[in-house]
BAVEX-910336 format. One record per residue (C-alpha): x, y, z. Coordinates in nm, 2 decimals, m for minus. Layout:
BEGIN
xx / yy / zz
X / Y / Z
...
This chain:
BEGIN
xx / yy / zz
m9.49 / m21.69 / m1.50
m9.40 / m21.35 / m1.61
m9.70 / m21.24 / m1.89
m9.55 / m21.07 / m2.21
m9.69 / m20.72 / m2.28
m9.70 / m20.62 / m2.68
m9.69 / m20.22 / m2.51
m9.35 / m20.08 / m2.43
m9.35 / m19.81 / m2.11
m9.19 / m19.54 / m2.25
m8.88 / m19.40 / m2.04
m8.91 / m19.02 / m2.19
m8.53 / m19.00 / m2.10
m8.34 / m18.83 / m2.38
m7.97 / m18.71 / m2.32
m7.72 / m18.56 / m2.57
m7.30 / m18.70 / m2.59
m7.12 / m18.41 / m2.71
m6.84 / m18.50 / m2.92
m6.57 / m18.27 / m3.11
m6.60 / m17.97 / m3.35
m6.98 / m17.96 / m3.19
m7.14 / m18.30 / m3.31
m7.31 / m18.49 / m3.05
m7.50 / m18.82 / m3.03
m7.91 / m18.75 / m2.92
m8.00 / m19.08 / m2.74
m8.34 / m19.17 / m2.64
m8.38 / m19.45 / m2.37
m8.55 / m19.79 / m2.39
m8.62 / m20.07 / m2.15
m8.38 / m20.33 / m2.16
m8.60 / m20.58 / m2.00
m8.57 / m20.93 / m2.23
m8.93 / m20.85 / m2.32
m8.84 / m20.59 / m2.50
m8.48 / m20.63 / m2.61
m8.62 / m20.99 / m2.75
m8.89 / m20.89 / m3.01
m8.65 / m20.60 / m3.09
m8.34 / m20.85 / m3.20
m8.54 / m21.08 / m3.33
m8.67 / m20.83 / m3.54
m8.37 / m20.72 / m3.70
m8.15 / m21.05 / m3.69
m8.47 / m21.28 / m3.82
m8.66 / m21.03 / m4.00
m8.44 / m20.72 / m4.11
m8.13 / m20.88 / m4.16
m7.98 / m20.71 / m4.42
m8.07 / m20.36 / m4.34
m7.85 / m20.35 / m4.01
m7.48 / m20.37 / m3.93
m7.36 / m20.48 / m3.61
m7.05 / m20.31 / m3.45
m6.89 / m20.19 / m3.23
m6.72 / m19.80 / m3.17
m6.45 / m19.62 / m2.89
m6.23 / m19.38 / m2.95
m5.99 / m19.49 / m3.22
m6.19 / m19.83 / m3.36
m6.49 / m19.93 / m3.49
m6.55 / m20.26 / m3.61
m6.91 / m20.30 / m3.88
m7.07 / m20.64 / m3.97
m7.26 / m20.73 / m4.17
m7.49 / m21.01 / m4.28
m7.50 / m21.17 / m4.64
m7.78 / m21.42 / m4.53
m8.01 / m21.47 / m4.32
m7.83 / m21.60 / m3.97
m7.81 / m22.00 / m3.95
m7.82 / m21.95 / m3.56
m8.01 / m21.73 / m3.33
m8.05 / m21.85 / m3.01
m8.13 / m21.80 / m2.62
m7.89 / m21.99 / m2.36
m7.79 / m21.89 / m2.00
m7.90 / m21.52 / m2.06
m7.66 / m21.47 / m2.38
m7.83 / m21.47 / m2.73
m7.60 / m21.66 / m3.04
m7.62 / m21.52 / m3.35
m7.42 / m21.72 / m3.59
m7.38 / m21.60 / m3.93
m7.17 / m21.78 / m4.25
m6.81 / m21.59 / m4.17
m6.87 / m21.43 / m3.78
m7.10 / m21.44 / m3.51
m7.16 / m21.24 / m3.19
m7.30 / m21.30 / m2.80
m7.51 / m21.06 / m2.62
m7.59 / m21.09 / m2.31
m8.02 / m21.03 / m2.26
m8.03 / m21.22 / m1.93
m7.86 / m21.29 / m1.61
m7.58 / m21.49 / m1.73
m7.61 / m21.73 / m1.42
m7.29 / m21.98 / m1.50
m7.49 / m22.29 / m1.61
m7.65 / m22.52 / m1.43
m7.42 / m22.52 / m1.08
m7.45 / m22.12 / m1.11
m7.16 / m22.06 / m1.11
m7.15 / m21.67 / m1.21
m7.11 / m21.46 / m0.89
m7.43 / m21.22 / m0.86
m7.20 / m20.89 / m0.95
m7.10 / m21.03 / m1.29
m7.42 / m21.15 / m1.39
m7.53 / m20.76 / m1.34
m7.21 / m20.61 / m1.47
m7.26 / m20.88 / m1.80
m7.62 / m20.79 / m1.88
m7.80 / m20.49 / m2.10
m7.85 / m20.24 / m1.83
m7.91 / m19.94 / m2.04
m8.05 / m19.95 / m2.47
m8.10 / m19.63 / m2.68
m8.19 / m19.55 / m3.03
m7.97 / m19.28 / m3.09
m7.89 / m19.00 / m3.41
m7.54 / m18.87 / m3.45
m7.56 / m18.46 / m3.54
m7.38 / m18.27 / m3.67
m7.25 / m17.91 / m3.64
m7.57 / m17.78 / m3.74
m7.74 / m18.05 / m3.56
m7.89 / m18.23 / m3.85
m7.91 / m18.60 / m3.84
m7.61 / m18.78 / m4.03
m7.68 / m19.18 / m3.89
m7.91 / m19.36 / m3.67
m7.84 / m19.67 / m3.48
m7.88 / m19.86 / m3.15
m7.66 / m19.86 / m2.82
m7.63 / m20.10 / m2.56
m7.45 / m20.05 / m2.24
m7.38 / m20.29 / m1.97
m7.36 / m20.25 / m1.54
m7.06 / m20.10 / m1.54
m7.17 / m19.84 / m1.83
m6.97 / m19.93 / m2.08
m7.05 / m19.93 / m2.41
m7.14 / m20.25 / m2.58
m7.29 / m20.36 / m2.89
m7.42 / m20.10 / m3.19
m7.66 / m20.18 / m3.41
m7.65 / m19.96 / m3.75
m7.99 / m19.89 / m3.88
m8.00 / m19.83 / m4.26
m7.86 / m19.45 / m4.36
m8.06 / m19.24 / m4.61
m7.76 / m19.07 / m4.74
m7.56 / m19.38 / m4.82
m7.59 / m19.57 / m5.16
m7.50 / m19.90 / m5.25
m7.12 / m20.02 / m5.12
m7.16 / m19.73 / m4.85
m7.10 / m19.45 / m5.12
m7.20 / m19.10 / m5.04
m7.53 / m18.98 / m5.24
m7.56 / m18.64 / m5.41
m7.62 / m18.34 / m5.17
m8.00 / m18.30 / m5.09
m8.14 / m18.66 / m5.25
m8.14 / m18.84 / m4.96
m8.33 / m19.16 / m4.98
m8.56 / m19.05 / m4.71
m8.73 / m19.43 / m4.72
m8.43 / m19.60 / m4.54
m8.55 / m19.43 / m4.22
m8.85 / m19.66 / m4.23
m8.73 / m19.87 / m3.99
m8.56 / m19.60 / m3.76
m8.91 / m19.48 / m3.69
m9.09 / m19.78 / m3.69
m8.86 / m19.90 / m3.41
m8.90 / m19.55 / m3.22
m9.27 / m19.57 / m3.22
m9.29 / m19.87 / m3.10
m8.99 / m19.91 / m2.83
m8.97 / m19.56 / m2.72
m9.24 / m19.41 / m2.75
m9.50 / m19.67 / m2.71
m9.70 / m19.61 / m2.96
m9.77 / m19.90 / m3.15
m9.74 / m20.26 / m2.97
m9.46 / m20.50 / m3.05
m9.53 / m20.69 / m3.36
m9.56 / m21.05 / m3.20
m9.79 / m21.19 / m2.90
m9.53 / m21.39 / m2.70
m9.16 / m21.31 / m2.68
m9.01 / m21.49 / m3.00
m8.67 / m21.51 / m2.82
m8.81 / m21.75 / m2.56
m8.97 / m22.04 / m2.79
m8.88 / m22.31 / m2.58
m8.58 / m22.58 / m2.77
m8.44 / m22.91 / m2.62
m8.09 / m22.96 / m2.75
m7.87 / m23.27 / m2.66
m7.45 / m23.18 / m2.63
m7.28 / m23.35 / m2.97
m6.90 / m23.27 / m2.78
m6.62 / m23.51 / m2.82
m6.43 / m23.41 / m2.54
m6.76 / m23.50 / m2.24
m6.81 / m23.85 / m2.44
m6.59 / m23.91 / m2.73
m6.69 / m24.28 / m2.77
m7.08 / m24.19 / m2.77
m7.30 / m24.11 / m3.09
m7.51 / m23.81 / m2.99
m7.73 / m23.82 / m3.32
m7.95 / m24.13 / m3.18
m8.06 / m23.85 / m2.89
m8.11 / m23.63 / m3.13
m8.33 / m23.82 / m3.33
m8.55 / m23.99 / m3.02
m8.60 / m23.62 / m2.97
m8.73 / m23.52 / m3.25
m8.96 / m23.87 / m3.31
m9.09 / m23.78 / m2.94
m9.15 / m23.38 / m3.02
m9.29 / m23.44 / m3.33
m9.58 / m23.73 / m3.21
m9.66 / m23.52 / m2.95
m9.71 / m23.24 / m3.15
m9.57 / m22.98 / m2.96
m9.41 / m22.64 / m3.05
m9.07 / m22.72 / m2.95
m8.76 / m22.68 / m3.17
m8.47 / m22.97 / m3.11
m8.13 / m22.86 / m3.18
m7.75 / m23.00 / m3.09
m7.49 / m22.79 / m2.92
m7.10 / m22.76 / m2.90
m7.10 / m22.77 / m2.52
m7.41 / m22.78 / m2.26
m7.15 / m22.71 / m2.00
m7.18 / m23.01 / m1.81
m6.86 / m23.28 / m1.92
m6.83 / m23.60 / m1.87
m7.16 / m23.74 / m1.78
m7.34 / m23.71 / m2.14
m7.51 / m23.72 / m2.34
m7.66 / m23.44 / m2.25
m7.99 / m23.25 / m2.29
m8.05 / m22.91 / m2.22
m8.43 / m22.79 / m2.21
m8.50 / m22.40 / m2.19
m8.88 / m22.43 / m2.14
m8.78 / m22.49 / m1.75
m8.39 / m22.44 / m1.78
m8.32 / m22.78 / m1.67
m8.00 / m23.01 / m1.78
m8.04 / m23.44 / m1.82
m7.72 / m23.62 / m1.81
m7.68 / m24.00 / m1.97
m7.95 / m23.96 / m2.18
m8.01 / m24.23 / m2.42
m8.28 / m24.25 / m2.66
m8.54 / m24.41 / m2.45
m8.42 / m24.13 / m2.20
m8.47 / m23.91 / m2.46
m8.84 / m24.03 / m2.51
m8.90 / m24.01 / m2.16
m8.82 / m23.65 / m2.10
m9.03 / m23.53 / m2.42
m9.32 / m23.74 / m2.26
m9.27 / m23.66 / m1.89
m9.11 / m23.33 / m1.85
m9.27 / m23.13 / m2.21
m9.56 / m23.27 / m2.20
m9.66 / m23.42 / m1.84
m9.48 / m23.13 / m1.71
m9.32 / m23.35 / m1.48
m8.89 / m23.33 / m1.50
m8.75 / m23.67 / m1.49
m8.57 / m23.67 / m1.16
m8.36 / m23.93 / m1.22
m8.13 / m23.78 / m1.47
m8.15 / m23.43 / m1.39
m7.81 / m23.20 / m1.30
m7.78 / m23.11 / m1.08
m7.95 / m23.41 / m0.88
m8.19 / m23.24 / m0.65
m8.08 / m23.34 / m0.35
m7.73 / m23.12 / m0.41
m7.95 / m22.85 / m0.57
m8.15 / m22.80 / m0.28
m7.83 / m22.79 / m0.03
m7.72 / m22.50 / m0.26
m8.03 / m22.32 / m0.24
């Protein structure tokens, strides 16, 4: 098992994107490891909510989001992390995006998928002074991919310009507080473990796999078995587990393993066996183990 550092390795990689009538875009690198990227999402999607945007910019668009609560959803699965707010919500991809449990994602689009490059960045302008300060992602091909606005000291409420020279210099709080931290390496990351891998259990509540079975008693064995056993788990349903037609089933991220016709004395058994006892219940995994270990 991998252990979680709370100190980021600084890069010291800086480069400069010069863009027309002599603005440019100063980036300074980040690792993009989920160990990093995790605490850092979490801390703005969980945490900081409603000081960032999320968007997205090329050469003739840009698209801004924003949140007006606190997200209902925000969660790990097969490398991409859901956030779900009330009107929109986005995927990112953090980890190797491996195609559920048969793998399906050939190894060149899990790499081409996932973060392979993250910046904080300020956009200059002619005179090189600072005029916004944000986040870039880029994936294996290097192509842009998600941008995360960090609060803007010469905006006012509803985005309106401020008078020239009163800047609200306290909005860049967070700008620094993140650089310190994530590029520089000088204070740790605010959280021992990586708060994007607390472990879930989550059984599949599709009608198309099993549209004459009632997911909710699963769900409910669940959290009756998670709860006497006192563990630190969170139990959650899902739209689709990926695997159809033999459910109900239960995903577990602890170990990244998928149950198939689970009932709720299933249900018990796996909280008992596999969470606790560390111990999967063979008998209803998926794949079964004899065809995972031909495809190994």
């Amino acid at each position: 098992m991998d252990i979680f550092s709370r100190w980021v390795q600084p890069l010291n990689q800086q480069t400069t994107e010069l863009l027309h009538s002599e603005q440019s875009i100063e980036y300074e690198d980040f690792p993009c490891s989920v160990d990093v990227t995790g605490p850092l999402l979490y801390t703005l999607f969980k945490q900081r909510w409603q000081d960032v945007e999320i968007g997205h910019v090329v050469e003739g668009s840009v698209l801004e989001l924003e949140f007006k609560q606190p997200p209902k959803i925000f969660l790990l699965y097969d490398g991409y992390l859901t956030v779900v707010s009330e009107g929109w919500h986005l995927h990112l991809c953090v980890e190797e995006n491996l195609g559920g449990p048969l793998q399906k994602t050939p190894p060149e689009l899990r790499q081409k998928r996932l973060i392979q490059r993250a910046s904080l960045y300020r956009c200059l302008n002619e005179r090189k002074e600072a005029r916004s300060w944000g986040i870039q992602f880029w994936n294996g091909a290097g192509e842009k991919m998600m941008n995360l606005f960090l609060p803007n000291p010469f905006l006012g409420e509803g985005e309106d310009l401020l008078p020239e020279r009163k800047p609200l210099l306290e909005k860049l709080s967070l700008y620094e507080e993140l650089r310190q931290i994530y590029v520089l390496g000088e204070k740790p990351i605010p959280f021992n473990k990586n708060p994007l891998k607390r472990p879930y259990i989550s059984v599949c509540r599709s009608s198309r796999c099993y549209p004459c079975r009632n997911w909710k008693p699963v769900y409910e064995s669940l959290q009756n078995a998670v709860k006497e056993a006192d563990i630190d788990v969170e139990v959650l349903s899902a739209g689709c587990l990926e695997v159809c037609k033999l459910g109900p089933v239960v995903f577990y991220s602890g170990d990244r393993d998928w149950y198939t016709r689970v009932t709720p004395k299933v249900a018990r058994q796996i909280v008992l066996s596999h969470l606790v006892g560390k111990q999967p219940l063979v008998q209803h995994l998926y794949p079964a183990q004899g065809r995972q270990q031909e495809s190994e």
